[in-house]
N, C-alpha and C positions, 0 to 999 in steps of 0.2 A: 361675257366672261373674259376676265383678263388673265393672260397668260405669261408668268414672269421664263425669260430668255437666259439663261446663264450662257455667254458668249466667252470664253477666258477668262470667266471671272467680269466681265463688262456685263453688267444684269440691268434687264430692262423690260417692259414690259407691252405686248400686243393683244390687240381683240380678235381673238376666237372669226369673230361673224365677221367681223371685217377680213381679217385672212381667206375665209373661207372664198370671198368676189373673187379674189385675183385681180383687184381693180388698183387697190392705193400701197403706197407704202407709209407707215407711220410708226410711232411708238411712245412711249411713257417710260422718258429715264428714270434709273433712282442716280443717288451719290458715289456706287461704288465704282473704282477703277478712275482713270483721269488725271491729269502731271499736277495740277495746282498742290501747294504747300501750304506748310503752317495750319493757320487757323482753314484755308480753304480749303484741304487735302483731302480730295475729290474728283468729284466730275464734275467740279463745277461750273454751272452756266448762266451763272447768274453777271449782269450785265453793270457796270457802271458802282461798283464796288472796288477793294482796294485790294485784290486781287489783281496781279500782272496781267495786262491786257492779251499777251501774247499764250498765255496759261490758257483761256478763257478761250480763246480760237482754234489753240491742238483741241482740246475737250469736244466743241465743236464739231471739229474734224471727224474724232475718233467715233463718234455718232454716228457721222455722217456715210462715213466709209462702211459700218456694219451694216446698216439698212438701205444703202446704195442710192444716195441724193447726192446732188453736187454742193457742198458748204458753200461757195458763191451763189450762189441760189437762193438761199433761205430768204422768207419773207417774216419779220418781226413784229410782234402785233406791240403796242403800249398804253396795255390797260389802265385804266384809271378807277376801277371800281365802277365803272359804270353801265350804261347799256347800247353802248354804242356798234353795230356791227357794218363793217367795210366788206367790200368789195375786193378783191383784191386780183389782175393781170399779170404776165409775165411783163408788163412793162412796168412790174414792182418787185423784179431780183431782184434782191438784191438787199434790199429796202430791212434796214438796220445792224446789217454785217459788214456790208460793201461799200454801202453810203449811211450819209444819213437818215435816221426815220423818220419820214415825211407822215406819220400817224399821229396827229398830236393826242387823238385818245384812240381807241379801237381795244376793244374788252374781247369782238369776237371777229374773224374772219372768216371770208367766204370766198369758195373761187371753184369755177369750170373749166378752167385750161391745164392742160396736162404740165409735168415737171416743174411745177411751182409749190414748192416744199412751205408751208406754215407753222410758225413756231408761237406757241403762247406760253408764258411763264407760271407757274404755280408755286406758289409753298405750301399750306396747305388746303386754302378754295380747292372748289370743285372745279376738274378740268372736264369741258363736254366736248364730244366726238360726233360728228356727224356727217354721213354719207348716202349720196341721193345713187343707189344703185342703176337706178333707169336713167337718168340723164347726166350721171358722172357729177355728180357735184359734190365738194365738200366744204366742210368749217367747222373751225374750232375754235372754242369760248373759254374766256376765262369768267367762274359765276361764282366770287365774290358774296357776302352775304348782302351787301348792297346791289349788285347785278343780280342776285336770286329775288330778291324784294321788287326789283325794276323788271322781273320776267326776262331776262337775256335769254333764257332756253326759247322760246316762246319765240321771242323776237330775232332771235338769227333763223328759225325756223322756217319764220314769215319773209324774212329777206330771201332765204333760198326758194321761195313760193313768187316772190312778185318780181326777181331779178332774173331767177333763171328756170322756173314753171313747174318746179320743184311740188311732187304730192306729199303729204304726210305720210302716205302708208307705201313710199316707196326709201324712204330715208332710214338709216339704220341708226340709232343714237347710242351712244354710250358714255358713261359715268367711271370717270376714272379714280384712281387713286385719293382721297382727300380726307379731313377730319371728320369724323364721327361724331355721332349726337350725346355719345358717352364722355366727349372731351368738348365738347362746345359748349362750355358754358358760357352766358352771355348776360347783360344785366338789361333791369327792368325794360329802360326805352326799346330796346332791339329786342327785347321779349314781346313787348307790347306790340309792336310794329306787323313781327310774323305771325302773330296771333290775331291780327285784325285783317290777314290777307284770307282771303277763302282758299287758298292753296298750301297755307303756312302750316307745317308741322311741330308744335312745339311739347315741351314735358315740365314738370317741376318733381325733383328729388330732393330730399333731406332740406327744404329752403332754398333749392340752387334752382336755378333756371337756363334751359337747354335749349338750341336749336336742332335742327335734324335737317341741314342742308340738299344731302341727296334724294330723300321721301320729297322734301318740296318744292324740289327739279321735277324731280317723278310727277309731279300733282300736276305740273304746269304744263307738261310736254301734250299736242294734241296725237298721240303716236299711241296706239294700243301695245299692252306689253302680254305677250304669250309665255306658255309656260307648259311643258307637261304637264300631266295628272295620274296616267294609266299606260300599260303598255307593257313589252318586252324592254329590257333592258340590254344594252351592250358594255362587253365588259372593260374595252378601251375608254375609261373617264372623259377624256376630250371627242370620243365619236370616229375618232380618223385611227383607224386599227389597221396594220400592217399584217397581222398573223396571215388569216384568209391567202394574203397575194402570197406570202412566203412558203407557207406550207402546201399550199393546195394550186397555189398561180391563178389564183380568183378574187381580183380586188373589191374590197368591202366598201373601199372609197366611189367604186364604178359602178353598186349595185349587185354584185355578183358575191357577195358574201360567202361563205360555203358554211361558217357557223364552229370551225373549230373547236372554241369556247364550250359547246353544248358536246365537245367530246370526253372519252376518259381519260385520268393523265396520274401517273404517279407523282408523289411528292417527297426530294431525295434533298438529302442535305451536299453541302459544297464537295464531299467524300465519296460523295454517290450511297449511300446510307440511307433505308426506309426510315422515315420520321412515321412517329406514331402518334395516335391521335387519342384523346382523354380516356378512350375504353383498353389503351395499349394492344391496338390492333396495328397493324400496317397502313398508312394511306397510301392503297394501292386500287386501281382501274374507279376513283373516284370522280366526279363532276367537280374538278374544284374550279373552276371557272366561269359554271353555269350560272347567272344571277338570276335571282325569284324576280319574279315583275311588279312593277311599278304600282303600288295602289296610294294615292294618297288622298283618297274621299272622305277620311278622318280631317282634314286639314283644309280641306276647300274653302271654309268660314275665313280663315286666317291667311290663305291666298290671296282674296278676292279684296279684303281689308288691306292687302299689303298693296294693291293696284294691279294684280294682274286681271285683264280682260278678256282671255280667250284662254279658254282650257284644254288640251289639245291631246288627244287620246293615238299613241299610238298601234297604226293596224295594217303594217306591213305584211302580207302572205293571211292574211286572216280573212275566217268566211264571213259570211253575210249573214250570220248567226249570233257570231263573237260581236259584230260592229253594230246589231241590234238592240242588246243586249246591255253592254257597255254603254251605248249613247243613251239609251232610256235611264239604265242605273245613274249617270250624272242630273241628268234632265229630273230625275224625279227628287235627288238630293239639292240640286239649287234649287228646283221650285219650291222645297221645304224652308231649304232656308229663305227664300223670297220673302215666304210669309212672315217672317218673323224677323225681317231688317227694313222694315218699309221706306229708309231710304236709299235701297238698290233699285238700280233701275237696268235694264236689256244692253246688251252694250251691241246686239246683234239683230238681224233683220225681224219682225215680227212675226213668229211662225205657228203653226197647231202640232202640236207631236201628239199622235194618241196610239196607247199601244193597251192589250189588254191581257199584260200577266205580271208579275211580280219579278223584278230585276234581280239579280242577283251574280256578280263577277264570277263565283264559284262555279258555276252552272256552264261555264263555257271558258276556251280556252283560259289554264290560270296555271302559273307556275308557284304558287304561292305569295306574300303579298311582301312587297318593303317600302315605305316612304322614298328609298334611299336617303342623299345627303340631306335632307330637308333641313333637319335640326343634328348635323353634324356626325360622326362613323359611331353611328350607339347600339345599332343593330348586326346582326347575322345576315348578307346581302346574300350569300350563295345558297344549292339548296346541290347538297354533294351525293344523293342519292339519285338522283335524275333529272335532265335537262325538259324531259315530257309533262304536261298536263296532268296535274294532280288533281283539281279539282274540291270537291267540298268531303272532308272527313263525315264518313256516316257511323263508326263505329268501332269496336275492336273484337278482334276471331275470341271467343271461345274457346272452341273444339270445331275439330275437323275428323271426315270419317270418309275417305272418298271423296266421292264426287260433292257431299253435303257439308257443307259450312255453315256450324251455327254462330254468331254473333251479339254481343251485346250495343243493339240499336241507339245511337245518339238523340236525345230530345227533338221532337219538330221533323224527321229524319223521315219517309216515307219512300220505301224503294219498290220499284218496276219489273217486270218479265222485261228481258233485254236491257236493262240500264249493267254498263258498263263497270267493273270498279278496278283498284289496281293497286298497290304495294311496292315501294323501292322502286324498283324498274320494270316493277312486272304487272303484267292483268290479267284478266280475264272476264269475262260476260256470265251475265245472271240467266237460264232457264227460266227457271221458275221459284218465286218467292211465297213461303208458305211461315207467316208470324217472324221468329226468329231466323228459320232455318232460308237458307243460299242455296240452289242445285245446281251444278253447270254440269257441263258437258266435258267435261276433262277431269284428274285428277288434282286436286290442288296442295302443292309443297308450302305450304306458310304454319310460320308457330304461332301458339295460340299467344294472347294480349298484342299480336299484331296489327294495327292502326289501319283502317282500312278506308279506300275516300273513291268517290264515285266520280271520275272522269270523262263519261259519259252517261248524258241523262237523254233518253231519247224523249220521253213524255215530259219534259219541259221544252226542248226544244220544239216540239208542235204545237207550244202556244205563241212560238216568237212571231208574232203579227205588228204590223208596226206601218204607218206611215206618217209620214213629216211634209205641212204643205206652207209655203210663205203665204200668208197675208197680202194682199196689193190693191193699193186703189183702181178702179177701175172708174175713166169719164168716158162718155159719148156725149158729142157734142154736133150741133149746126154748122158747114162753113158757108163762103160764099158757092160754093161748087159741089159741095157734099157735103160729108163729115171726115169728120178727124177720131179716133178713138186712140185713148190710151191706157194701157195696162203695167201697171208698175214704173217701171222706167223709161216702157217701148210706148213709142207714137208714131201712129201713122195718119193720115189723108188720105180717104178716096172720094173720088168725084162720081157725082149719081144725082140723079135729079131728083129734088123736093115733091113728093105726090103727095097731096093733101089727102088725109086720114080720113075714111068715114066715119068710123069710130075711134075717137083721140084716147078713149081711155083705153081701149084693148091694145092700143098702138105702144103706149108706155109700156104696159107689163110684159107684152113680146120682148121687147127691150132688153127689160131686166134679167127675162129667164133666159135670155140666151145668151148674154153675158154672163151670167153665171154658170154656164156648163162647163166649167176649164178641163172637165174629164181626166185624162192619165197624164195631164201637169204635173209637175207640181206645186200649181199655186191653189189660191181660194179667196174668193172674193170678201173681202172686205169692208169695203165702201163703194158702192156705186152712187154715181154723179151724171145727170143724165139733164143736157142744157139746149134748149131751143131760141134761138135768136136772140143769146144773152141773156138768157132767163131759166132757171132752177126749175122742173117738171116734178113736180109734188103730186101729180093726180093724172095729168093729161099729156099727151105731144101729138103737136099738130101735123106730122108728115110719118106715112105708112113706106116700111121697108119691109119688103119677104126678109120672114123667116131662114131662108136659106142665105141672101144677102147676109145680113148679120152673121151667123154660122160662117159663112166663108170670111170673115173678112177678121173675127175672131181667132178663129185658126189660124192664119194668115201669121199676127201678131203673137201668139203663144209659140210659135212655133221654134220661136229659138228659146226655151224656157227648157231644160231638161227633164225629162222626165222622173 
């Protein structure tokens, strides 16, 4: 996510996730503010134009001073549209400010050494961002629609992997400011071209023909892209909220949230003035702050289509209930859709998830549901009656008479002795449930056609059973000195000596079933591979191990596998 800076009027723009390291400093100018004149009257930095040379260097400057680089410093990349990516040392300050640039192409840079500021030009190509968190690396591309054709994302990626040991899933990538698929119109041959790449994103409208530059960055990068799906919401858009530390001296940035937001707050005009709200009541001691949470399980089709690979539920302060529940409700919705996009494939480890009730978000912590910004501010984010657990609507009051509450029941709707229910801000618990009629144990204040929703369900919650085990190959194998076995990823050797089997066929299936006991793992066997002297045991093995031998030595190996 990029974030534009209005600095005096100097407006420029930063990444969210890159901010958040503490590691670089960077940014993505626009034109505004800057001494060039006339037709360049700006911030212009563009190079080797008929713009005053000296114009072009304060500009520079002015840059450079806001996000604290040294302008002798700078290193200039000078792209050719192509897909070439450099290296780039501090024994290249300088290199296109100070001296000449010794790049005669370079589309993308790379570098590991600290205070060595990189500069790539854009008009309107895509500018790419890329930072190796664990080893301090960075580079930036310029991707051209001819560098997006020649894989430049891809290929500075690979530089930052074979020059400086750079992982894919330690790199943070970002996609900056550039043309849109709604303005890139292109003709035939360059239509043809992204159309014949397996990564190309192309459209045809009214007879025109389009690229989509950014989606086919996206396609190329080997970097998985996460996304929320579910969860509690905070009411700070960018996530770094100050209230908590101000009001209470508990910062949200440090974990120590206090939750303000989910308090009550009047709503006063500049006057000090109650504003009144569509029933022309007072908005007074309301939740106007509290936002509903996150559901976007309507939408996961259209996520998953858009390239995101990990769908990421959030479950801060939640029980073991809530995180049951919710993970099985995703797990049972993409496995639906699995079935019916057969060319989706796992982007995750191989696992078995078996649970034996019917999911349902409602059923467990839920403050009611919103996309949020997904498709832009179309909805009602907050929920101004209560920051609490509202749950799934079962109904609306009748009549009340005491302690007995009758109701008109919602379709599908089946309520419990002890299932909880609640209204606005208020609840109370069920005695006993006889047809229509509610009995509790206290008197209850509610008007009838009051909305009623059951925030706790205890007899759904006793069926949340649930476990999740990874898949793993599993070999035993012959050495010179023993065996070697390994289990997923883990490999070990122990040395023992070969005793020839008296019975080679019982000797194999010991084998197998004691390899497969993974017990209170959580893994499960999957493939087992069991090799003697270089040779695949389909029936027989010719060397007798106790029972116990195996057992120990399987443990052994599981035992850094969480439970």
């Amino acid at each position: 996510m990029f974030q534009l800076i209005d600095s005096n009027g100097l407006l420029y723009y930063k990444i969210e996730e890159f901010e958040k390291t503490g590691l670089i400093k960077h940014c993505f100018t626009t034109r505004k503010t800057g001494v060039s004149k006339n037709e360049y009257e700006s911030l212009n930095l563009r190079i080797n134009c008929d713009d005053d040379e000296e114009n072009i260097k304060t500009n520079f400057k002015i840059i450079c001073d806001e996000i604290g680089v040294n302008y002798e410093d700078l290193v200039f990349s000078n792209q050719v549209h192509e897909d070439k990516v450099v290296c780039v040392t501090r024994e290249d300050l300088g290199n296109g400010i100070k001296y000449e640039n010794k790049f005669k192409s370079a589309d993308a840079l790379v570098c590991n050494q600290s205070g060595v500021p990189l500069i790539t030009f854009f008009a309107d190509c895509v500018p790419l961002y890329f930072l190796d968190v664990k080893n301090k690396v960075i580079a930036l591309a310029h991707s051209g629609w001819k560098g997006t054709v020649k894989n430049i994302a891809s290929k500075t990626i690979e530089k930052m992997k074979t020059s400086y040991k750079s992982l894919p899933e330690d790199i943070l990538c970002a996609i900056g400011p550039s043309i849109g698929e709604c303005h890139f119109e292109v003709g035939e041959e360059v239509f043809n071209e992204f159309s014949s790449l397996s990564f190309g994103v192309v459209s045809k409208r009214d007879s025109k023909m389009f690229v989509n530059l950014q989606k086919t960055i996206e396609n190329q990068q080997p970097i998985e892209l996460e996304a929320f799906v579910h969860g509690s919401l905070c009411v700070s858009y960018s996530g770094r909220c100050y209230l908590s530390e101000v009001l209470m001296k508990r910062s949200a940035n440090r974990g120590e949230c206090a939750q303000p937001c989910r308090q009550r707050y009047d709503l006063l005009d500049k006057y000090g003035n109650e504003i009144l709200d569509d029933h022309g009541k007072p908005i007074h001691q309301r939740y106007l702050l509290s936002l509903q949470d996150m559901d976007r399980s309507l939408h996961v089709a259209q996520m998953i289509e858009a390239g995101i690979t990990t769908l990421k539920i959030e479950g801060r302060l939640k029980d073991k209930d809530y995180v049951t529940n919710i993970v099985a409700y995703y797990r049972q919705l993409i496995d639906q859709l699995k079935a019916t996009h057969p060319n989706w494939a796992s982007t995750s480890t191989n696992s078995i998830y078996e649970y034996n009730f019917t999911p349902n978000p409602a059923k467990t912590f839920h403050r009611g549901a919103t996309d949020y910004f997904l498709y832009g501010r179309n909805q009602q984010l907050t929920n101004w009656s209560t920051p609490k657990s509202t749950g799934e609507a079962i109904g609306k009051v009748v009549a009340v008479r005491g302690k007995a509450i009758r109701i008109q029941i919602l379709p599908n709707i089946i309520l419990h002795n002890g299932d909880g229910l609640c209204y606005e801000d208020k609840g109370f618990a069920i005695n006993r449930v006889e047809g229509d009629m509610l009995y509790t144990n206290q008197i209850i204040d509610i008007a009838p056609g009051t909305l009623l929703y059951r925030n706790v369900d205890p007899h759904f919650l006793r069926t949340l059973q649930a476990t999740r085990r990874i898949l793993v190959d599993i070999r035993f194998e012959t050495t010179k000195n023993g065996y070697r076995l390994t289990i997923g990823n883990e490999s070990a050797d122990f040395a023992y000596e070969h005793q020839t089997a008296k019975n080679t066929e019982r000797a194999l299936q010991t084998i197998q079933e004691q390899l497969c006991k993974l017990g209170d793992t959580c893994l499960a066997a999957y493939k087992i591979t069991i090799i003697a002297n270089g040779e695949i045991c389909s029936d027989t093995f010719p060397y007798f191990i106790p029972t116990s031998q195996i057992n120990q030595w399987r443990r052994q190996l599981t035992a850094t596998y969480l439970p």
